[in-house]
C-alpha positions in Angstrom: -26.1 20.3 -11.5 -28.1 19.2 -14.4 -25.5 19.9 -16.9 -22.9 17.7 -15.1 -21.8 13.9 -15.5 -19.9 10.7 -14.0 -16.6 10.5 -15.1 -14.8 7.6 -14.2 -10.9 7.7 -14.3 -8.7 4.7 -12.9 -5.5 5.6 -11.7 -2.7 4.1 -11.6 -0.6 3.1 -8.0 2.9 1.1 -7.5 3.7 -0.9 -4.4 6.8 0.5 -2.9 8.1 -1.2 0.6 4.7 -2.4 0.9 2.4 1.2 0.3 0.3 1.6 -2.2 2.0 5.2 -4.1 -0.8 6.9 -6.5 1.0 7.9 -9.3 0.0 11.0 -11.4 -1.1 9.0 -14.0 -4.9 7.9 -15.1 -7.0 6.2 -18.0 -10.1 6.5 -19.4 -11.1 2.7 -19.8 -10.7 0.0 -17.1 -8.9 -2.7 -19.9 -6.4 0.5 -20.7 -5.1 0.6 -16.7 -5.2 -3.1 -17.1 -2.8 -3.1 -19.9 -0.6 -0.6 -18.5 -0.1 -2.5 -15.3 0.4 -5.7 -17.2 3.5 -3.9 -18.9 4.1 -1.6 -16.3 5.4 -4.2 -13.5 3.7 -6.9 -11.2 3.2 -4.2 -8.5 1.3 -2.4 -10.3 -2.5 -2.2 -9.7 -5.1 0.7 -10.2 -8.3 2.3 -8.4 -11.4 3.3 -10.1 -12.1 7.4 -9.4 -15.7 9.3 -10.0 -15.9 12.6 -10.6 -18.7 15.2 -11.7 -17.8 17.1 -14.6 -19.7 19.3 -17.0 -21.0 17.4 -20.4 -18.7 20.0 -22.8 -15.6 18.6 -20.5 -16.2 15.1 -20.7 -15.0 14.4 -23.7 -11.6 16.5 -23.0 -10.8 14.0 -20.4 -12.1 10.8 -22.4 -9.5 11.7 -25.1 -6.7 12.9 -23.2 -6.6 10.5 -20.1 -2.9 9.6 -20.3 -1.8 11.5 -17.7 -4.1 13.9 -16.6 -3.6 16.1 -13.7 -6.6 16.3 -11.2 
C-alpha cells in the first residue's frame, strides 16, 4: 500500500446518563475538537481515529473534516 497514508480524525462523543455517544461528527486538527468541545458543553470530549487513505484523498478529508461521514 505504498500510495497510502495516516489520517488522523478526532471525533467527537457526548456523555449521556454516563456513556460515552460518538457523534457523527470529526475534525482534522486535535486544537479544532478541542475548541468545539469547549463550546460544545462540559461533556463533551473527543478520541483520536487513524485511518489509511490514499495520498489524492488526503487532502479531501483535511479540508472537509466538519462532519465527515466514515
Amino acid at each position: 500500500m505504498a500510495n497510502c497514508v495516516k489520517l488522523e480524525l478526532f471525533q467527537i462523543y457526548v456523555e449521556k446518563n454516563g456513556e460515552q455517544i460518538a457523534m457523527d461528527m470529526y475534525f482534522a486538527k486535535e486544537k479544532e475538537a478541542i475548541k468545539y468541545c469547549k463550546l460544545a458543553s462540559s461533556n463533551c470530549t473527543y478520541k483520536k481515529l487513524e485511518f489509511d487513505v490514499y495520498k489524492s484523498a488526503l487532502k479531501y478529508y483535511q479540508d472537509h473534516s466538519y462532519g465527515v461521514m466514515h
